[in-house]
N, C-alpha and C positions, 0 to 999 in steps of 0.2 A: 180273649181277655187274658191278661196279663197281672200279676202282684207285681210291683217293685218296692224296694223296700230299702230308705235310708238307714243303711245295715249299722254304721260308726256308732252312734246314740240309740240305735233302737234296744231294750231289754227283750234281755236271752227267754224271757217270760214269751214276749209277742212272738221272737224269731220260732220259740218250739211248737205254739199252736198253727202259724203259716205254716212250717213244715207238714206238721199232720192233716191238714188242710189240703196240700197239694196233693200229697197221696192220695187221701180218702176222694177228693174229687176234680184228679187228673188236671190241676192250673199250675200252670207257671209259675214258680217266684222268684226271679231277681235280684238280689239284693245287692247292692252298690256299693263299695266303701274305698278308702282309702289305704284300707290296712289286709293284712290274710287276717281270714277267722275260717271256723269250721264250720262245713254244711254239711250235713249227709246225703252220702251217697244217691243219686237221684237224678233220673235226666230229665225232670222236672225242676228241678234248683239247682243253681249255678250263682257264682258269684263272678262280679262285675266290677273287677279293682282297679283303680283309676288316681292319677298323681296325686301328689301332700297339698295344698292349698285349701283357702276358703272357695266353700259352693261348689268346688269341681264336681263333687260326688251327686248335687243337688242340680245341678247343668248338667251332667249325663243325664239322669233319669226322666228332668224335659227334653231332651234331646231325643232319646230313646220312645219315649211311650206313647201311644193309640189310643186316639180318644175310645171312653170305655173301658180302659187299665182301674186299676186299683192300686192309689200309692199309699205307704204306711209311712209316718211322718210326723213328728214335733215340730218341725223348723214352717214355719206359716210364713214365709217369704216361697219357699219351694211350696207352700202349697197352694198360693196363690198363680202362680206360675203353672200348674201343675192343673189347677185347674180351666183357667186359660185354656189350653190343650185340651181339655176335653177330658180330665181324667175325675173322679171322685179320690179322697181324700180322705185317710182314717187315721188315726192319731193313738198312738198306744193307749192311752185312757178309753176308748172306743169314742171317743167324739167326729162327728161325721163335719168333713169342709168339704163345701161345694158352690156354687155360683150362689146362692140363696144368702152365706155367712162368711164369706171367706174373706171378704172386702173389709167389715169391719173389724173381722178378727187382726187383720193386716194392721188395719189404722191404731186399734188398740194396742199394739203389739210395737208398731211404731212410735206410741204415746211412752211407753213402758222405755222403749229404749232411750227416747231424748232424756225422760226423769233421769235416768240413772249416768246418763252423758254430764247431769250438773251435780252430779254427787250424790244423789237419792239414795239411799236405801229400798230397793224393793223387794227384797227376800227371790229366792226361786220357788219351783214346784214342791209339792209334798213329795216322799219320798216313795216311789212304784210301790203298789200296795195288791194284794193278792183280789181285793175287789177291784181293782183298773184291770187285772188280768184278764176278768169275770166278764167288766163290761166291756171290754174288748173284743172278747171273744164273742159274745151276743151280737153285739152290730156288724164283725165281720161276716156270722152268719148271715144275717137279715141282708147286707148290701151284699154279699155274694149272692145268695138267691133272688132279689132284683138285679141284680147285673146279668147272671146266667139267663132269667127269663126274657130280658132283652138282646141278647146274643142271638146273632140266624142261625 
């Protein structure tokens, strides 16, 4: 098992708990982007830079991953996708996408985007909050130890 991690938009909150993550229990993390940023030192983490356009970053990490990965992820087009594949799906907030929600989160998400194609106002996210960190980290727990217990 594998973390990949839409590294461009992910907060530096998520990126330092996957890090301490990977040490404390020897996983991969991946993270993907577009631009250089800083990892530490770790032959567990590595970064995964890839050309300027839309999705590119978000089409490697389906292209790359095994079903059974764990992808970290806002963008619900890549986590549809992602799931497909066979990966499970965490979202900085710790909200879990998987075959069960991910369909309607898509459709909703698609609803949201026509609104604002005819002018809509629809506001964004609240602004990363030290309790998304919190719940974050609790569900990364939780599906990292159901993923590990299904690992051979």
């Amino acid at each position: 098992m594998q973390i990949w991690v839409d590294a461009d938009a992910c907060p530096v909150d998520v990126k330092e708990v996957l890090y301490k993550v990977s040490k404390r229990l020897k996983i991969p993390v991946i993270l993907v982007a577009n631009q250089m940023m800083w990892i530490p030192k770790s032959d567990l983490i590595r970064l995964e830079r890839v050309g300027a356009g839309a999705n590119v970053a978000d089409e490697r990490i389906v292209e790359l991953l095994s079903p059974g990965d764990l992808v970290i992820s806002a963008d619900i087009p890549l986590a549809a996708n992602a799931v497909a594949r066979g990966a499970i799906v965490l979202d900085p907030r710790g909200d879990v996408l998987n075959a069960d929600n991910v369909g309607s989160r898509l459709a909703a998400r698609n609803l949201m985007d026509e609104l604002r194609g005819t002018g809509m106002e629809t506001g964004g996210p609240a602004a990363y909050s030290a309790r998304n960190r919190q719940d974050f980290a609790n569900q990364l727990d939780r599906l990292l130890t159901m993923l590990m217990r299904k690992s051979p």
